[in-house]
C-alpha positions in Angstrom: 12.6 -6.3 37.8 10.3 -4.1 35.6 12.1 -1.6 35.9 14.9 -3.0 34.3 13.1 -5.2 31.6 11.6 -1.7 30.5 14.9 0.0 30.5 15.5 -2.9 28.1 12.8 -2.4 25.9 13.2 1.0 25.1 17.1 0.8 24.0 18.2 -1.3 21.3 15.5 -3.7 21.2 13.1 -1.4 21.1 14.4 0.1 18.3 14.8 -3.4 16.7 11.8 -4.2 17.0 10.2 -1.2 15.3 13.0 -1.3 12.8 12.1 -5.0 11.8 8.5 -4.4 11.7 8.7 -1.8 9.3 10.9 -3.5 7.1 8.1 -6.7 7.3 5.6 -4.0 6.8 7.1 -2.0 3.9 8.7 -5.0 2.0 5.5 -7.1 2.0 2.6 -4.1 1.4 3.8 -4.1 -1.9 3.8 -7.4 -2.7 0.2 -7.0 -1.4 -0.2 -4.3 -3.6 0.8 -6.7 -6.5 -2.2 -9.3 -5.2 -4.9 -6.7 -4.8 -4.9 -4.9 -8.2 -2.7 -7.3 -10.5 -6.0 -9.9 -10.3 -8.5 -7.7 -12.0 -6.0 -5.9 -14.5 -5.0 -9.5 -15.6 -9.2 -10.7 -16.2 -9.5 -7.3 -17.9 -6.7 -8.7 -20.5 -7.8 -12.2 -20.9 -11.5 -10.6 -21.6 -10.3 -8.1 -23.9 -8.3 -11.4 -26.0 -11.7 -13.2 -26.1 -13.7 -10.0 -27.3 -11.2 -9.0 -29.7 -9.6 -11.8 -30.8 -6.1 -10.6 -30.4 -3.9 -12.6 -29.2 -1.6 -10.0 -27.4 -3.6 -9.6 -25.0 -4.1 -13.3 -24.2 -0.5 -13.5 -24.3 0.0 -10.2 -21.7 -3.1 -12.1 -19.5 -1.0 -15.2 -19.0 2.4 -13.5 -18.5 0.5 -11.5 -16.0 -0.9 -14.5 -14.6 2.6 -16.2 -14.5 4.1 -12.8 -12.2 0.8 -13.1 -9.9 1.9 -17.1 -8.8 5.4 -15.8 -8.3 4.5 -12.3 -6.2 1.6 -14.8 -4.4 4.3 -17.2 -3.2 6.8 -14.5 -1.9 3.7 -12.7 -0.5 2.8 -15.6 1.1 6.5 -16.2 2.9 6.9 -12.2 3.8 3.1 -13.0 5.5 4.0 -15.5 7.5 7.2 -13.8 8.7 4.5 -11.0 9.6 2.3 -13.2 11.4 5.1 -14.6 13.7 6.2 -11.2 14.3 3.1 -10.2 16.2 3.4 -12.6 18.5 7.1 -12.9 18.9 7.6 -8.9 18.9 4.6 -7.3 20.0 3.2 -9.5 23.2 1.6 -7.1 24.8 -0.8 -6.2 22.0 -1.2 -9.5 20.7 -1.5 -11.5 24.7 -3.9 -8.4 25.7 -6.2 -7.2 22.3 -5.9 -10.5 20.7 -9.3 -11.4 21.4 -10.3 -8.0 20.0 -8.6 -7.8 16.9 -8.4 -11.8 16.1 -11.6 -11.7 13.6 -10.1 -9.5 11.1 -6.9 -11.6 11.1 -8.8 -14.9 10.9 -11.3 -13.7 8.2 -7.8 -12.6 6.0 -6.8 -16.0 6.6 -10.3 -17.5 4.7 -9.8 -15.4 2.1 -6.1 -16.1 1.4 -7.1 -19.6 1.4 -9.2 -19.0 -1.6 -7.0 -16.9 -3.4 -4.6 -19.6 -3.3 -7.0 -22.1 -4.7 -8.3 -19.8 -7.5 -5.0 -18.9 -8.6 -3.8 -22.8 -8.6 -7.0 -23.3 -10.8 -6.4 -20.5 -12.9 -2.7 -21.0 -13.7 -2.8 -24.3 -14.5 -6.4 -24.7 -16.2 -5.5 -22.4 -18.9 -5.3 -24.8 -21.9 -8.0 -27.2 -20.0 -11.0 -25.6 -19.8 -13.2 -23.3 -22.1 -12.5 -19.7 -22.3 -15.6 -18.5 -19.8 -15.2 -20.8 -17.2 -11.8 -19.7 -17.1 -12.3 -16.5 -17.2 -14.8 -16.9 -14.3 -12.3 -18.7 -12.2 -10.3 -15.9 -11.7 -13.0 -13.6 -10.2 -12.5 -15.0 -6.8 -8.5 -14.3 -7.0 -9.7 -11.0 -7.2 -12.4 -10.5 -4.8 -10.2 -12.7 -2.1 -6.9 -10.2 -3.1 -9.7 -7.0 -2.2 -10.8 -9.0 0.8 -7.7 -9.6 2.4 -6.4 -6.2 2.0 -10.0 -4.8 3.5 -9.5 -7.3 6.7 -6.3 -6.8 7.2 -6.2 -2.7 7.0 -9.4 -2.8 9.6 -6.9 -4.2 12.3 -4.7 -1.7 11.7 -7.9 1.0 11.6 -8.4 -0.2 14.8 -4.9 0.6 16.4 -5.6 4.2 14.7 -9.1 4.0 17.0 -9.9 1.7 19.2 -12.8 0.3 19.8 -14.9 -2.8 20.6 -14.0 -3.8 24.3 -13.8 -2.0 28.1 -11.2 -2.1 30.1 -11.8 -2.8 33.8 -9.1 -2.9 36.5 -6.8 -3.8 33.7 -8.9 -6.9 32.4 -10.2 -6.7 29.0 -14.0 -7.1 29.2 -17.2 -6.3 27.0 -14.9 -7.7 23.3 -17.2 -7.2 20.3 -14.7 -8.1 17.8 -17.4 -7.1 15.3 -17.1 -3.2 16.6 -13.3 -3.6 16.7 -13.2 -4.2 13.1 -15.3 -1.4 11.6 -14.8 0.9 14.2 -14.5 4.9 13.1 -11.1 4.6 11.1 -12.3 1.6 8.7 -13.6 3.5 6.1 -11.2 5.6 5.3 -8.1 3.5 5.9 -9.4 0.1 3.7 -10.6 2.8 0.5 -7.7 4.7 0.7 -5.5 1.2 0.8 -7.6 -0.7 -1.7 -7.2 2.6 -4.1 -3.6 2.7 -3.5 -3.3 -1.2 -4.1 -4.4 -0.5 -7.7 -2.5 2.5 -8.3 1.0 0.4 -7.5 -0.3 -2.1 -9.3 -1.4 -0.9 -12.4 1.8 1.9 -12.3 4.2 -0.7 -11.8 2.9 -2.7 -14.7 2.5 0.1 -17.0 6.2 0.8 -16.2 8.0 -2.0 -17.2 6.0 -2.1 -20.9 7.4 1.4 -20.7 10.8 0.4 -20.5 10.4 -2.0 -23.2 8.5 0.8 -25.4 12.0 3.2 -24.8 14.0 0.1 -26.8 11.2 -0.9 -29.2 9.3 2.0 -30.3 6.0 1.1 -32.2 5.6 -2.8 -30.6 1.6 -3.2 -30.2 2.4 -5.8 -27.7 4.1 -3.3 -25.2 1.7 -0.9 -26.2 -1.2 -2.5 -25.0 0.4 -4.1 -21.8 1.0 -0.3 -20.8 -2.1 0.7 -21.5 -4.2 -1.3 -19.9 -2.6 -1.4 -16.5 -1.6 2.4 -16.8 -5.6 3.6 -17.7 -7.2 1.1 -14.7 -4.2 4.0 -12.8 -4.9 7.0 -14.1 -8.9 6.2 -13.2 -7.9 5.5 -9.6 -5.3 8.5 -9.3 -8.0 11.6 -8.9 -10.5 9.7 -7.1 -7.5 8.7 -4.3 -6.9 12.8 -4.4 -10.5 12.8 -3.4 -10.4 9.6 -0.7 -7.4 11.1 0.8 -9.0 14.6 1.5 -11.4 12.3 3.3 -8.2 10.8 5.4 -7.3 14.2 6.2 -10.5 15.1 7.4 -11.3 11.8 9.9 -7.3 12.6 11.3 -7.6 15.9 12.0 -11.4 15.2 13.8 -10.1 12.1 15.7 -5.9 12.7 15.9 -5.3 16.3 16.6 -1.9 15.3 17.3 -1.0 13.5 13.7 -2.3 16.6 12.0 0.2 18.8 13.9 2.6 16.9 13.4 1.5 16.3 9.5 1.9 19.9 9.1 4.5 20.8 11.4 1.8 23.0 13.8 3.7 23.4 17.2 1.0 25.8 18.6 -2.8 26.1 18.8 -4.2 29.3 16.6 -7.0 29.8 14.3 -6.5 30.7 10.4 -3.4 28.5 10.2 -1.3 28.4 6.8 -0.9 25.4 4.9 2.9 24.7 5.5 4.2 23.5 1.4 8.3 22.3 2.5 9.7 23.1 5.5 12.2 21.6 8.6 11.2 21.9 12.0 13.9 23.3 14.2 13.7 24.4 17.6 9.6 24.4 17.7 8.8 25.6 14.8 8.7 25.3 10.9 11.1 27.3 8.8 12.1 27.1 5.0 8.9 26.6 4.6 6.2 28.5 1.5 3.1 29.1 3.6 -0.2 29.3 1.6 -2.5 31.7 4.1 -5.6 30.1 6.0 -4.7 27.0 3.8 -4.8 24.2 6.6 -7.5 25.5 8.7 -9.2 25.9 5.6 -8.5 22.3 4.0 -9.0 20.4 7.5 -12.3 21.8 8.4 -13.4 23.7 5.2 -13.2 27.1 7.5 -10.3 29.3 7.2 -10.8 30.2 11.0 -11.0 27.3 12.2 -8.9 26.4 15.1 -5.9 24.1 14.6 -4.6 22.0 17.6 -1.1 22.5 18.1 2.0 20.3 19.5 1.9 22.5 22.6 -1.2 21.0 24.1 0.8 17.2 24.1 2.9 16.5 26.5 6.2 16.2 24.8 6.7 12.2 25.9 3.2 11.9 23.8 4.4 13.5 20.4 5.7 11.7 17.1 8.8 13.3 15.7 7.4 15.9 13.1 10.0 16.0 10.7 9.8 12.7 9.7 5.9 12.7 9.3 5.9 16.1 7.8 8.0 14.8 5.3 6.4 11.3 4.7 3.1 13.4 3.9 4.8 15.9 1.8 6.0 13.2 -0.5 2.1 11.2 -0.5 1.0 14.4 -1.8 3.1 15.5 -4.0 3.6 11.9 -5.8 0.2 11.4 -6.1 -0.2 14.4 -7.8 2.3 13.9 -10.0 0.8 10.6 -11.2 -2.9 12.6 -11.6 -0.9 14.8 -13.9 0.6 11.9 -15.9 -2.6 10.5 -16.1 -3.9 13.5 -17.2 -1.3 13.5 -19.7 -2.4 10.3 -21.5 -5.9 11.5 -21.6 -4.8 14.6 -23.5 -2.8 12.9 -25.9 -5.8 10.1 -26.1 -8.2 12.4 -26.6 -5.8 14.5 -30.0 -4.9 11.2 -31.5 -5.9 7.8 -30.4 -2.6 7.0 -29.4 0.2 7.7 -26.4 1.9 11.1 -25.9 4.7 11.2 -28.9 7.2 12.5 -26.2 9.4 10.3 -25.3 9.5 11.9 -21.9 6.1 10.3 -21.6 7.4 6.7 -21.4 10.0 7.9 -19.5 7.9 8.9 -16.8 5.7 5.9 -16.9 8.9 4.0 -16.5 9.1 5.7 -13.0 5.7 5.3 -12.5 5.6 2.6 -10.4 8.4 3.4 -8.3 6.7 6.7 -7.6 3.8 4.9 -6.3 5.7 3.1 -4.3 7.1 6.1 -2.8 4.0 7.2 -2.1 2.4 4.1 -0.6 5.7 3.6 2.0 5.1 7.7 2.7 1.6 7.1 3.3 2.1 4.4 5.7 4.9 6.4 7.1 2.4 9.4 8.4 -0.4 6.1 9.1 2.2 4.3 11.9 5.2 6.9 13.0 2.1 9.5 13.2 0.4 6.9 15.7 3.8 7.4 18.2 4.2 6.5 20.9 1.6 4.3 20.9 0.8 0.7 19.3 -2.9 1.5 20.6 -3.8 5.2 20.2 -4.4 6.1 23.4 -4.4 2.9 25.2 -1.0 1.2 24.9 2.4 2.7 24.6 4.7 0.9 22.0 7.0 0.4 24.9 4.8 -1.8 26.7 3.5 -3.6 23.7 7.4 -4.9 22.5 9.0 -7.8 24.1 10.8 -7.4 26.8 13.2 -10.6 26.4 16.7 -9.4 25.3 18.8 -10.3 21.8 15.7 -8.5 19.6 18.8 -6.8 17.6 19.4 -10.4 16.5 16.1 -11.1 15.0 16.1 -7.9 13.2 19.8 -9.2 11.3 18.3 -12.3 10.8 15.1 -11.0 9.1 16.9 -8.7 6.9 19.1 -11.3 5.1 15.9 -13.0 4.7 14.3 -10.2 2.9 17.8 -9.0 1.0 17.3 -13.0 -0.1 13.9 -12.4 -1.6 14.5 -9.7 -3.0 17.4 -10.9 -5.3 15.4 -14.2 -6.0 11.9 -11.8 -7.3 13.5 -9.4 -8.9 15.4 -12.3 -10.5 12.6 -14.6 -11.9 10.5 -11.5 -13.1 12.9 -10.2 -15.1 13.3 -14.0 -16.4 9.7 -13.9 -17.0 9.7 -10.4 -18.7 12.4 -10.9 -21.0 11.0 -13.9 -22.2 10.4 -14.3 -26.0 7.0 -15.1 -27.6 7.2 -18.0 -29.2 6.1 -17.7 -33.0 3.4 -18.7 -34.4 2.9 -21.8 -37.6 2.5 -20.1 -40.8 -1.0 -21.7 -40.9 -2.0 -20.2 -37.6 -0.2 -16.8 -37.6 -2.5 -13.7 -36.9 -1.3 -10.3 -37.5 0.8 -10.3 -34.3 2.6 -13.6 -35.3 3.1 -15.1 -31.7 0.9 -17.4 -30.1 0.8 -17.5 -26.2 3.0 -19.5 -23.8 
């Protein structure tokens, strides 16, 4: 009988389920995204209105403000599809480690809790209390969006490296659920999210003030609303170049195996060269531009050091390499791209006090948040196909963590109309919400922007 329920599980279902957790995963990590760097972006606005006095950007805060209720209550939907999913799909992590990875999830569950109050209090206090208090009642949306990101990643830092419990005759024993959570991999993993949060965030605001920019050159309103968002991104950008060096680092000290596989290394040797492109075929990279000692020299600052190769994992035991070499290719070279575009601003800040003249500037920064998107889905790419085959590193094979009850293939169809569904109905009210006209202003009470906010 297990016999066969595993020959079920690794056919069809299998694939299912992986299938439908990556579109949970993917579709709701940036609506997270949204919720962890849209809160702090949207207090810098309202405090800029107060300090300044002008009214755009009270009137970017609230529009801002408006988007964050709607991406909160879609988040909140495509997070409790994800929370049923771990039980439903993934028993055998969930009925085993539960124990050991339940803080993290409970603590995210606190903290959502108070986002949702805060951001009740904030929406709808806006006219009702006095510009401070306000103000102030927004901090906790943004400490509690941080929060849950940080909680959250540490479960998944703990898949990467386990920790926090022995294992005895097959019984979990010896839990310290305060171990599991900041075990080796936390670090690294909640920065480099957190970072990445605001960098989609502030990107994919930037962007669509971008677009409006390309049909009305010269409005101040757009203006601001994509500088703001785009210079909290540009700040983040080189110091997630920096964070991710870091990543690189902990993986190739703690998972040989993903670094291989990163960089397409199918054999142990020392002095190996940084593989830029590339397919894997047959064993071994080819099309590939190979910059000398570059890996061994970027992994462990040596450009002898030794480099563990594919050829020392058991070929049941190793992630497919094209994929992962890819996914990482395209983290990299996104995120560089957006450090150069940042850098681009700067220049241009720095000559006139003003954007980049060029067109091709806005242009860009209309893409800007759809490249950090790319990158974020790439990242996690290398983060979880890199982990393969195991849910656990190490300890539990993805095979034996799935559900072994038949008709998963159904649940995948089912979940993916229900995502197609939100999709139309987001991207449908934001684009209500961004085409929206300001509503002008009395003659009496008309600034120099002549709009008052709504």
């Amino acid at each position: 009988m297990t016999t066969y329920l595993l020959a079920e599980v690794t056919g069809a279902d299998l694939a299912a389920a992986r299938m439908q957790m990556a579109l949970s995963l993917g579709w709701h990590i940036v609506i997270a995204c949204f919720g962890v760097g849209m809160p702090a972006i949207t207090l810098i606005a309202e405090w800029r209105g107060h300090r300044t006095g002008d009214v755009r950007y009270q009137l970017l805060a609230r529009r801002w403000a408006r988007a964050m209720g709607v991406l909160f209550a879609v988040g909140a939907v495509s997070g409790t599809i994800l929370s049923f999913e771990m039980g439903l799909l993934w028993p055998g992590l969930m009925g085993v480690y539960g124990q050991v990875i339940g803080l993290p999830f409970s603590m995210e569950g606190i903290a959502f809790f108070i986002e949702a109050i805060f951001l009740g209090i904030y929406l709808y206090a806006w006219d009702r209390l006095r510009p401070v208090p306000h103000l102030l009642s927004g901090v906790p949306i943004m400490i509690a969006g941080v929060a849950s990101a940080f909680f959250v990643v540490t479960a998944n830092a703990w898949m990467q490296q386990p920790t926090g419990f022995d294992e005895v005759n097959g019984r979990i024993v010896a839990v310290n659920p305060w171990a599991a959570m900041f075990n080796p991999a936390t670090p690294t993993q909640t920065v480099h999210m957190i970072l990445a949060a605001f960098m989609v965030a502030g990107f994919g605001m930037a962007g669509v003030h971008a677009v409006a920019l390309l049909r009305r050159p010269g409005d101040r309103y757009h203006r601001l609303g994509l500088l703001l968002p785009f210079t909290v991104a540009a700040i983040v950008a080189p110091v997630q170049v920096v964070v991710g060096d870091w990543s690189a680092h902990f993986v190739a000290q703690n998972q040989p195996v993903k670094l291989a596989a990163m960089e397409g290394v199918f054999r142990t040797a020392r002095g190996v060269p940084l593989s830029v492109g590339g397919v894997a075929v047959d064993g071994e990279m080819r099309y590939a531009l190979e910059i000398p000692y570059g890996l061994s020299l970027l992994a462990h600052w040596n450009p002898n050091a030794e480099i563990t190769g594919l050829n020392q994992t058991p070929p049941a035991d190793r992630p497919p390499v094209n994929v992962i070499h890819w996914a990482f290719q395209i983290m990299v070279g996104v995120g560089f791209a957006l450090v150069a575009l940042g850098a681009w601003l700067a220049v241009g800040w720095k000559r006139r006090r003003d954007l980049p003249r060029s067109p091709w500037f806005l242009r860009a920064t209309a893409v800007s948040g759809v490249a950090a998107v790319l990158a974020l889905e790439a990242g996690w790419t290398v983060t979880e196909v890199g982990r393969q085959p195991w849910t656990v590193y190490g300890v539990l094979r993805t095979s034996d963590a799935v559900n072994p009850a038949p008709g998963l293939v159904y649940g995948f169809v089912l979940v993916s109309v229900v995502y197609v569904a939100l999709t139309v109905a987001t991207v449908y009210v934001l684009r209500r919400l961004a085409r929206a006209v300001p509503v002008p202003l009395a003659p009496q009470e008309r600034d120099v922007s002549g709009y008052k906010v709504i």
